[in-house]
N, CA, C and O atoms as a Tripos MOL2 file, in Angstrom:
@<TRIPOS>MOLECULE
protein
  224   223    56     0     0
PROTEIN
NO_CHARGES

@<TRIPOS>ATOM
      1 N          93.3460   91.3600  105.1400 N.3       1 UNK1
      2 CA         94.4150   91.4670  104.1650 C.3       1 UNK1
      3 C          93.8960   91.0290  102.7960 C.2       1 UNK1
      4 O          93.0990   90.0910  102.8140 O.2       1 UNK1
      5 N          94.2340   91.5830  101.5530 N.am      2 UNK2
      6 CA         93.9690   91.5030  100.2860 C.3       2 UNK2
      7 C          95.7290   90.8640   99.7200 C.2       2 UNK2
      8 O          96.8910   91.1930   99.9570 O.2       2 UNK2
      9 N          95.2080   90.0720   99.0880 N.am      3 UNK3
     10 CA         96.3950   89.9010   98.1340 C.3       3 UNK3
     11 C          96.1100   90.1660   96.6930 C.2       3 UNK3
     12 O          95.0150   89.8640   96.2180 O.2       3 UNK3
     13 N          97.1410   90.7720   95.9100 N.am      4 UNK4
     14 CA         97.3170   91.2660   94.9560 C.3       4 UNK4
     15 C          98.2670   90.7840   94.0690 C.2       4 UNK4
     16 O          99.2800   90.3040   94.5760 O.2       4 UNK4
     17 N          98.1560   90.8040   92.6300 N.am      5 UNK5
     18 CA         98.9680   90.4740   91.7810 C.3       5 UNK5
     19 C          99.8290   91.9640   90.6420 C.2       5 UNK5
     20 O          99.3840   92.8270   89.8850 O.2       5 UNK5
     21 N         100.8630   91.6560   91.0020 N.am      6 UNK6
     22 CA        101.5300   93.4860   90.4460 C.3       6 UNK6
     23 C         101.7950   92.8150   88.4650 C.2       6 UNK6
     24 O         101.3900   91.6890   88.1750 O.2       6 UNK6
     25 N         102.1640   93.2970   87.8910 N.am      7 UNK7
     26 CA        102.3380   92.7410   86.3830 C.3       7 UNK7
     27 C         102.8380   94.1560   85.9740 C.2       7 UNK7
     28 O         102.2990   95.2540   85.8330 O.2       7 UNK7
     29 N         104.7990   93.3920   85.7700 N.am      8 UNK8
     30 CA        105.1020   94.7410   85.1790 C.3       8 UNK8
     31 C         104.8230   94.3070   83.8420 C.2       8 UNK8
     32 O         104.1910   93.2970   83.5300 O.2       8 UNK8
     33 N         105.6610   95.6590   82.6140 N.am      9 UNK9
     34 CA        106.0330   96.0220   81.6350 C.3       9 UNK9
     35 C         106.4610   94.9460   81.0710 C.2       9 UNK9
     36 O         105.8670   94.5110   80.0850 O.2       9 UNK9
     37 N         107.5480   94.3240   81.5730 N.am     10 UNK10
     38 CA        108.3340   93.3880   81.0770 C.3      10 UNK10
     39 C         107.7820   91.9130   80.9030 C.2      10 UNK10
     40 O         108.2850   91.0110   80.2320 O.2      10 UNK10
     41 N         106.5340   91.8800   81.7310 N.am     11 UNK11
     42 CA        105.6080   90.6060   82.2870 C.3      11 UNK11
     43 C         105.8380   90.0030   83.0260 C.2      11 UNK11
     44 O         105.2440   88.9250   83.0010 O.2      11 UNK11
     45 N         106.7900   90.2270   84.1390 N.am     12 UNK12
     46 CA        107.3060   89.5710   84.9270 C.3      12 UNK12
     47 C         105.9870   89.6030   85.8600 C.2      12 UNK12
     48 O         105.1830   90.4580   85.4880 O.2      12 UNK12
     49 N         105.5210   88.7270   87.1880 N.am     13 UNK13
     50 CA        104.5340   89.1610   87.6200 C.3      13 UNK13
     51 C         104.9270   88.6880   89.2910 C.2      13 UNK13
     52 O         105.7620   87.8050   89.4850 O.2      13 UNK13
     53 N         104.2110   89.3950   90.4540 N.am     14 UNK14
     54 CA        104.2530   89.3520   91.4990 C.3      14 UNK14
     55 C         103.1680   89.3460   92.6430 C.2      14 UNK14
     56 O         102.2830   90.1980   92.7160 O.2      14 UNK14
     57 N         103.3100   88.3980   93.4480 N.am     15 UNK15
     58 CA        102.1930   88.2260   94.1340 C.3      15 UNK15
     59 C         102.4850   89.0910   95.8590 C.2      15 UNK15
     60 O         103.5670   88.8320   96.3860 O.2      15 UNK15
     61 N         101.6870   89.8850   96.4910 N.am     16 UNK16
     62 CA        102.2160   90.6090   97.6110 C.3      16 UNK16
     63 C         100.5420   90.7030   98.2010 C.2      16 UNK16
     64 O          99.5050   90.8010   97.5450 O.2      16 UNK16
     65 N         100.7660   90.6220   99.8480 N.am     17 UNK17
     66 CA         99.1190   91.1930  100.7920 C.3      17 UNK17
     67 C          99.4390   92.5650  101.0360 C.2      17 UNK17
     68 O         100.6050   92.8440  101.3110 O.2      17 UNK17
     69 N          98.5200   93.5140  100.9710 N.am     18 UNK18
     70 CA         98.2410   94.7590  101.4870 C.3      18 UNK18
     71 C          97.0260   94.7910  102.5150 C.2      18 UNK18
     72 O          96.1030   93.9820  102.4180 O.2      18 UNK18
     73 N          97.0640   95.5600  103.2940 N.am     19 UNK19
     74 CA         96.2120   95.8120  104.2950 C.3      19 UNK19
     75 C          94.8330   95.7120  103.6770 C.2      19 UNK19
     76 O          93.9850   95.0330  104.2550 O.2      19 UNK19
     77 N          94.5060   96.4170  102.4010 N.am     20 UNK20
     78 CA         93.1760   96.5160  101.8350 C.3      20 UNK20
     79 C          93.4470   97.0510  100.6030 C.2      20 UNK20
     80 O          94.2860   97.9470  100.5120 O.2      20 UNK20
     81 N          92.8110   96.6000   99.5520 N.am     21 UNK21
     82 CA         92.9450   97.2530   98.4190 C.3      21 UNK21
     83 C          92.0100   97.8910   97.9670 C.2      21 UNK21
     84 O          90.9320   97.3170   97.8130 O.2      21 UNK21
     85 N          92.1440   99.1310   97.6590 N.am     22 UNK22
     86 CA         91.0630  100.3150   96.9890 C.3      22 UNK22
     87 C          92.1780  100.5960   95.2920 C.2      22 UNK22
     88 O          93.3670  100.9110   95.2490 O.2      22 UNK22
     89 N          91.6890  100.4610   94.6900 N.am     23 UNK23
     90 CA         92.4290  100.5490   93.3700 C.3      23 UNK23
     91 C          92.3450  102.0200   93.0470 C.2      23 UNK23
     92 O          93.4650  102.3590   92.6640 O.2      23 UNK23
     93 N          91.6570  102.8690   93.0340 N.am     24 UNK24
     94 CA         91.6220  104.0720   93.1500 C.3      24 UNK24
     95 C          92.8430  104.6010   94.1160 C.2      24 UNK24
     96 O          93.9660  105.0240   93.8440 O.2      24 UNK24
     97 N          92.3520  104.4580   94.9960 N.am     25 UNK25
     98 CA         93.1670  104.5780   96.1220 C.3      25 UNK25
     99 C          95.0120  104.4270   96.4170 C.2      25 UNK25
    100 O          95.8130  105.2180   96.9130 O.2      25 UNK25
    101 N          95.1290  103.4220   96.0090 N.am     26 UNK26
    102 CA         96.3460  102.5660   95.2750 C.3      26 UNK26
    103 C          97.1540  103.6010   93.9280 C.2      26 UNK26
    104 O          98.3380  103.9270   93.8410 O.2      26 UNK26
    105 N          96.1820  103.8710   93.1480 N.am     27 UNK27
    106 CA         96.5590  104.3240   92.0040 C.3      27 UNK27
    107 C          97.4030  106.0690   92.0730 C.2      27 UNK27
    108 O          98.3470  106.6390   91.5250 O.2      27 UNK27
    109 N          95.8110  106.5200   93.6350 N.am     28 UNK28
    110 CA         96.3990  107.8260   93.4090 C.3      28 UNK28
    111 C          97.4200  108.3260   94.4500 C.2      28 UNK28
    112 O          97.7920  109.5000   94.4430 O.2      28 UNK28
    113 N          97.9150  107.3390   95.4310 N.am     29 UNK29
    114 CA         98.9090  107.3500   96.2640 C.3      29 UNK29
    115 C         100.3850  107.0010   95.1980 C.2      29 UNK29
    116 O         101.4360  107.6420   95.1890 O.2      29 UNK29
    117 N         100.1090  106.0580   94.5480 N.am     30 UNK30
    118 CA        101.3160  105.6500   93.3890 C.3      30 UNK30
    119 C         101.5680  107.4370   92.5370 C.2      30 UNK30
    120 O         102.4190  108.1800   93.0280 O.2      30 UNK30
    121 N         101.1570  107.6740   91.9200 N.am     31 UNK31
    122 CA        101.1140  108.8770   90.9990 C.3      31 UNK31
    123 C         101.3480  110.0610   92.0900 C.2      31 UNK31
    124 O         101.9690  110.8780   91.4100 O.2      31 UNK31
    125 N         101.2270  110.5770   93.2650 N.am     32 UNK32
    126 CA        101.5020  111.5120   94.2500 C.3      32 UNK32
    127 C         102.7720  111.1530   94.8430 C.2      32 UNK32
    128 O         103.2390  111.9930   95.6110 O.2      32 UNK32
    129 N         103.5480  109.9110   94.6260 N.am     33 UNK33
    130 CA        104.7480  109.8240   95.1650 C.3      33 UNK33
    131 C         105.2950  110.1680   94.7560 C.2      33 UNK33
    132 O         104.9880  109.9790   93.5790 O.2      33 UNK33
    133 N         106.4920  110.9190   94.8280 N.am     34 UNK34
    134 CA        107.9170  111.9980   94.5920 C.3      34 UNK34
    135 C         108.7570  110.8900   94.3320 C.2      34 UNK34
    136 O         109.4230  110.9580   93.2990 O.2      34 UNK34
    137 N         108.8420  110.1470   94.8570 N.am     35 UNK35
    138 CA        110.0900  108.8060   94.3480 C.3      35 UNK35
    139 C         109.1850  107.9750   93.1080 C.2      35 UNK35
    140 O         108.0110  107.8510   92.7600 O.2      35 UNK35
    141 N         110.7160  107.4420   92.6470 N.am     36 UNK36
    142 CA        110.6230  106.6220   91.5740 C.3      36 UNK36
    143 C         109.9960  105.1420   91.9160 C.2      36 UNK36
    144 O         109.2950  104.4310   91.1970 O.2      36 UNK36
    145 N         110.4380  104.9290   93.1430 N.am     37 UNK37
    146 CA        110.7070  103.4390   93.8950 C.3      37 UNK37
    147 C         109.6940  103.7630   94.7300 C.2      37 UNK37
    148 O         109.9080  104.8010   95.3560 O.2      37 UNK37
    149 N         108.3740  103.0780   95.0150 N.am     38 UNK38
    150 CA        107.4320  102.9500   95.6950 C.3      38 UNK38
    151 C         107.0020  101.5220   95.9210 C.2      38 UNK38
    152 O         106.8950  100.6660   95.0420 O.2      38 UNK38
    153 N         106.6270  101.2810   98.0080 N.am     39 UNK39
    154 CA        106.2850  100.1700   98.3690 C.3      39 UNK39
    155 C         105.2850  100.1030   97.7520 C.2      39 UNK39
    156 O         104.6280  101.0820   97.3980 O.2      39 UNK39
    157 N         104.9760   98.7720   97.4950 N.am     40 UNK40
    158 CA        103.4060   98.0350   98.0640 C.3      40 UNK40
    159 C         103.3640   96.7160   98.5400 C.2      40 UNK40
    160 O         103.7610   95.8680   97.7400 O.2      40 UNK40
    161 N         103.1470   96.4960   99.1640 N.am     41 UNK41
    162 CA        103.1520   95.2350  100.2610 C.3      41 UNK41
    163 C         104.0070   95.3110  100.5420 C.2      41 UNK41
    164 O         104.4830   96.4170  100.7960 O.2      41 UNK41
    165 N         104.8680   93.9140  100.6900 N.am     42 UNK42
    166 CA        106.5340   93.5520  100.9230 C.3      42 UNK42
    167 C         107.3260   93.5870   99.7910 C.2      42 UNK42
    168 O         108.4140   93.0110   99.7920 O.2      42 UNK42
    169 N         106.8040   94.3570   98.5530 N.am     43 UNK43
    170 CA        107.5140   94.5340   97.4350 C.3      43 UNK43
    171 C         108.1540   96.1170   97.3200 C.2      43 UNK43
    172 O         107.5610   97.0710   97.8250 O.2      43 UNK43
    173 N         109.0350   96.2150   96.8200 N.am     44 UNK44
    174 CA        109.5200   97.5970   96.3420 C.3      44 UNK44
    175 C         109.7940   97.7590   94.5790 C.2      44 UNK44
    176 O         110.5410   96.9860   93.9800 O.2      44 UNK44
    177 N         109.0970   98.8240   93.9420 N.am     45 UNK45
    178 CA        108.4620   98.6270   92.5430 C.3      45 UNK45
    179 C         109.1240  100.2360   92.0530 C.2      45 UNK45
    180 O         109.0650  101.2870   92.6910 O.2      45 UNK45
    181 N         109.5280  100.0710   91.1830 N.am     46 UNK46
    182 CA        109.7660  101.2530   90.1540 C.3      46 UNK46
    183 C         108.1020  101.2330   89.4520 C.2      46 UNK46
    184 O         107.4420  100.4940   88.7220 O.2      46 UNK46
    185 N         107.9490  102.3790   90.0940 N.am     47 UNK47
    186 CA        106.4710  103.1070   89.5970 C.3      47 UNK47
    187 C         106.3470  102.9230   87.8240 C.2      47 UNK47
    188 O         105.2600  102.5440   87.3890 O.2      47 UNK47
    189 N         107.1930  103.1300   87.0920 N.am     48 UNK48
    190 CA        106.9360  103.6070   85.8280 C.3      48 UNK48
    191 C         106.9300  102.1150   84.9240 C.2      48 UNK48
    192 O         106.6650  102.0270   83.7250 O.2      48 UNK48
    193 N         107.2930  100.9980   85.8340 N.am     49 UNK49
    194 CA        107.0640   99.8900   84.9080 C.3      49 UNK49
    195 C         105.9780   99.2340   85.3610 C.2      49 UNK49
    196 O         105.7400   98.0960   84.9550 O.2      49 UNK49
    197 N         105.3150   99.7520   86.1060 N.am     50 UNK50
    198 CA        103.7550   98.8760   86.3380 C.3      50 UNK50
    199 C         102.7600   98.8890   85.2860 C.2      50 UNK50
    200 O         102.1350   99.8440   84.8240 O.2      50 UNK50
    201 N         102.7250   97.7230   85.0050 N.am     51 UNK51
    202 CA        101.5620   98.0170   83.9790 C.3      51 UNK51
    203 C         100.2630   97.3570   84.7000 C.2      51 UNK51
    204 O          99.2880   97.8180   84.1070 O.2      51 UNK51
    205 N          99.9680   96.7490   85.4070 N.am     52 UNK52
    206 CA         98.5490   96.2690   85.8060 C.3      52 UNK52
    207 C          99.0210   96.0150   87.8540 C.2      52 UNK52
    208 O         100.0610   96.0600   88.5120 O.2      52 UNK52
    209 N          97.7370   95.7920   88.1140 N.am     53 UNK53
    210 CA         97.8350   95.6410   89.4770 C.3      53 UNK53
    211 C          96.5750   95.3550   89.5960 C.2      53 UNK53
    212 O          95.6790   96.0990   89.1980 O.2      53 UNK53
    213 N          96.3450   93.9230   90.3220 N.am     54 UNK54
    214 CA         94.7570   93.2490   90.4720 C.3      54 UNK54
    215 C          94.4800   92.4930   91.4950 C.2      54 UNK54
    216 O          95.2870   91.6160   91.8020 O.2      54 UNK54
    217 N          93.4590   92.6450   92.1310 N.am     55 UNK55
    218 CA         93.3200   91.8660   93.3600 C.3      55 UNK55
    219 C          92.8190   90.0760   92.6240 C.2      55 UNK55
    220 O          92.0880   89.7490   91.6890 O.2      55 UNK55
    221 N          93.5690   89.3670   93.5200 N.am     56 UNK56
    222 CA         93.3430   87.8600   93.1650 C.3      56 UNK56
    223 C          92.4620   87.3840   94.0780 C.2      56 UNK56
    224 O          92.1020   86.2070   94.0330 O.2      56 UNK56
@<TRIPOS>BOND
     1     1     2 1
     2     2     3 1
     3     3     4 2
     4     3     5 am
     5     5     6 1
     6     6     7 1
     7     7     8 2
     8     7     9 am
     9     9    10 1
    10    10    11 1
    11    11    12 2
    12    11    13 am
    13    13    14 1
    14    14    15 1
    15    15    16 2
    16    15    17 am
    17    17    18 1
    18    18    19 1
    19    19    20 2
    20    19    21 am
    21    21    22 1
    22    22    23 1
    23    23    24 2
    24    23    25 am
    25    25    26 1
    26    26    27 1
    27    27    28 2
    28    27    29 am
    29    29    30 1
    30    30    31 1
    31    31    32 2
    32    31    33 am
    33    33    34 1
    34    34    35 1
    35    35    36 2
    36    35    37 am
    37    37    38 1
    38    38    39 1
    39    39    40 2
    40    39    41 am
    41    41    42 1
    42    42    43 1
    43    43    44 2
    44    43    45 am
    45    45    46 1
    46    46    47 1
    47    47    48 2
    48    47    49 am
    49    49    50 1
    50    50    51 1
    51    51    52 2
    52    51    53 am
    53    53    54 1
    54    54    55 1
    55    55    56 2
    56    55    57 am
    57    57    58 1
    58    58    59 1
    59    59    60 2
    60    59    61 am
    61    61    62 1
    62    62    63 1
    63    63    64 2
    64    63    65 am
    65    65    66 1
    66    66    67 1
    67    67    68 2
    68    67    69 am
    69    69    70 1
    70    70    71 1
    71    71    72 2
    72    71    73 am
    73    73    74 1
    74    74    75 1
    75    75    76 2
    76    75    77 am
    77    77    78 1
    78    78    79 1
    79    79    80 2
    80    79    81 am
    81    81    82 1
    82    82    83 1
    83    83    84 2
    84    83    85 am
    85    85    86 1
    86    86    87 1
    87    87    88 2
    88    87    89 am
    89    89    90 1
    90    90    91 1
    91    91    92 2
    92    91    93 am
    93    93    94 1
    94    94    95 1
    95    95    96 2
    96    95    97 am
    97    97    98 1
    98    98    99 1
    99    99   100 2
   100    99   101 am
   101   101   102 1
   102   102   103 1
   103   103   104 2
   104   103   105 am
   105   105   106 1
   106   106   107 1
   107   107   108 2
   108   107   109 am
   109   109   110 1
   110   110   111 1
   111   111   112 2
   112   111   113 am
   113   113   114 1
   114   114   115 1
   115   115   116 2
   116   115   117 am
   117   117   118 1
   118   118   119 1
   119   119   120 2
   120   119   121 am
   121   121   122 1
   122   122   123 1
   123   123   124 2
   124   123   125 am
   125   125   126 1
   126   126   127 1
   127   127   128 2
   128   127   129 am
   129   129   130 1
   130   130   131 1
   131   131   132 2
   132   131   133 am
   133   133   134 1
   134   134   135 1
   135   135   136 2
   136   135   137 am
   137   137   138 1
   138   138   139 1
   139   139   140 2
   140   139   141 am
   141   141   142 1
   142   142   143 1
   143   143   144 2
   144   143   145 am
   145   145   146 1
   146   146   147 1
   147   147   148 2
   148   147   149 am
   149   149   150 1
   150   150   151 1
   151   151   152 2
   152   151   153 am
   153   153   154 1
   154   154   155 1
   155   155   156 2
   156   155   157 am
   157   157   158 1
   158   158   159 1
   159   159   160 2
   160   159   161 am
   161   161   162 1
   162   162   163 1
   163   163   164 2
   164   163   165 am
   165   165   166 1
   166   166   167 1
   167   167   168 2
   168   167   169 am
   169   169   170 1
   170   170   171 1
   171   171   172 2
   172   171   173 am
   173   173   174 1
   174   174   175 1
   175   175   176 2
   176   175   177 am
   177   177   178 1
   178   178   179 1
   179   179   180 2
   180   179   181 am
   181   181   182 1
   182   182   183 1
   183   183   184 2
   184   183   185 am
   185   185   186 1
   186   186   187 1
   187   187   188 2
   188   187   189 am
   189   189   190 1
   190   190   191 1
   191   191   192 2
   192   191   193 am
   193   193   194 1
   194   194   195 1
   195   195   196 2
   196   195   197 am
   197   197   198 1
   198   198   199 1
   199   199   200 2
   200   199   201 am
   201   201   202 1
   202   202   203 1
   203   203   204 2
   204   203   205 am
   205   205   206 1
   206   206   207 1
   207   207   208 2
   208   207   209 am
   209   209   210 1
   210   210   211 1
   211   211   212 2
   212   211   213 am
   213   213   214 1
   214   214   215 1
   215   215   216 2
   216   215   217 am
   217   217   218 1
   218   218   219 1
   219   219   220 2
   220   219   221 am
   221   221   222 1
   222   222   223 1
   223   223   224 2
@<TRIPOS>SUBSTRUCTURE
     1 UNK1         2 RESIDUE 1 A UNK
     2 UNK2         6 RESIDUE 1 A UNK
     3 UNK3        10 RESIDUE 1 A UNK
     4 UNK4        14 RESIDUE 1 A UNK
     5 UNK5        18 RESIDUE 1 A UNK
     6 UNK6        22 RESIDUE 1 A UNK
     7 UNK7        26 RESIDUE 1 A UNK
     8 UNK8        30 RESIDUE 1 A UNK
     9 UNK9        34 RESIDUE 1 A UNK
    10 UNK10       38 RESIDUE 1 A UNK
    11 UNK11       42 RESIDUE 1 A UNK
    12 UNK12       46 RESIDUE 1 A UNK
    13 UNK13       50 RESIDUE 1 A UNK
    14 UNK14       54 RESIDUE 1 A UNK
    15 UNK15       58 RESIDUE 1 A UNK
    16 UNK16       62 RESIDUE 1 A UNK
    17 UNK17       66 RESIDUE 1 A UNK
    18 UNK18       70 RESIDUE 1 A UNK
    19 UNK19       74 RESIDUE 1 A UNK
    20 UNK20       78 RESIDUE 1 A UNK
    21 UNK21       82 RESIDUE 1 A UNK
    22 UNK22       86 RESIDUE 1 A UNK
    23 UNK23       90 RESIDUE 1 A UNK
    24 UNK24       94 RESIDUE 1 A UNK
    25 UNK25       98 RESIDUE 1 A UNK
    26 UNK26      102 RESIDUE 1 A UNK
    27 UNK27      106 RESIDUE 1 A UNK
    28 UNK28      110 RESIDUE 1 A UNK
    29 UNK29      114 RESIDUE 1 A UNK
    30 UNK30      118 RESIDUE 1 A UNK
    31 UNK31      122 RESIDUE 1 A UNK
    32 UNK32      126 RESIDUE 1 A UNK
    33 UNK33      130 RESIDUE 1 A UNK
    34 UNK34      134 RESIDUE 1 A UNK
    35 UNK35      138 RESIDUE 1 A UNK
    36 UNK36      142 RESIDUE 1 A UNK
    37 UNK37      146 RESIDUE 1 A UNK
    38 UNK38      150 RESIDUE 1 A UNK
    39 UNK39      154 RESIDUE 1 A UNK
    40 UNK40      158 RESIDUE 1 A UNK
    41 UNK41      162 RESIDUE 1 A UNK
    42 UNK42      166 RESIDUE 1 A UNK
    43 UNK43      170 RESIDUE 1 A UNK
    44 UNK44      174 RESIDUE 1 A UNK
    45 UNK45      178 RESIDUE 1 A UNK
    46 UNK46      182 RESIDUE 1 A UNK
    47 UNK47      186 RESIDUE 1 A UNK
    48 UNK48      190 RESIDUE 1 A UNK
    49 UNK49      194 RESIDUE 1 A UNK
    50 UNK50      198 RESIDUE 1 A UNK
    51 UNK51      202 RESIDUE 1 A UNK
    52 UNK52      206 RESIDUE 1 A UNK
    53 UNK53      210 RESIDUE 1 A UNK
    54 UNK54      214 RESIDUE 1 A UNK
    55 UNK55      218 RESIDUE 1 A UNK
    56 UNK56      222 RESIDUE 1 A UNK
């Protein structure tokens, strides 16, 4: 498990584990989703206010 730090728009920021993080990977599953509202970890995220996403 990888844990990750999400950092929206607003700066609010969030800490969540994913199975593995590939940032590529991550990025181009985010951008191919049809919904607005996409998991990652145990979080649920409006795609369009992410501004960063980094493994800690």
């Amino acid at each position: 498990m990888d844990k990750i730090k999400i950092i929206l728009q607003n700066n609010k920021e969030f800490e969540t584990e994913i199975e593995s993080y590939n940032a590529s990977e991550l990025s181009k599953t985010i951008k191919e989703s049809d919904d607005v509202i996409v998991p990652i970890g145990d979080l649920i995220i409006n795609k369009h206010h992410i501004e960063c996403i980094h493994k800690i």
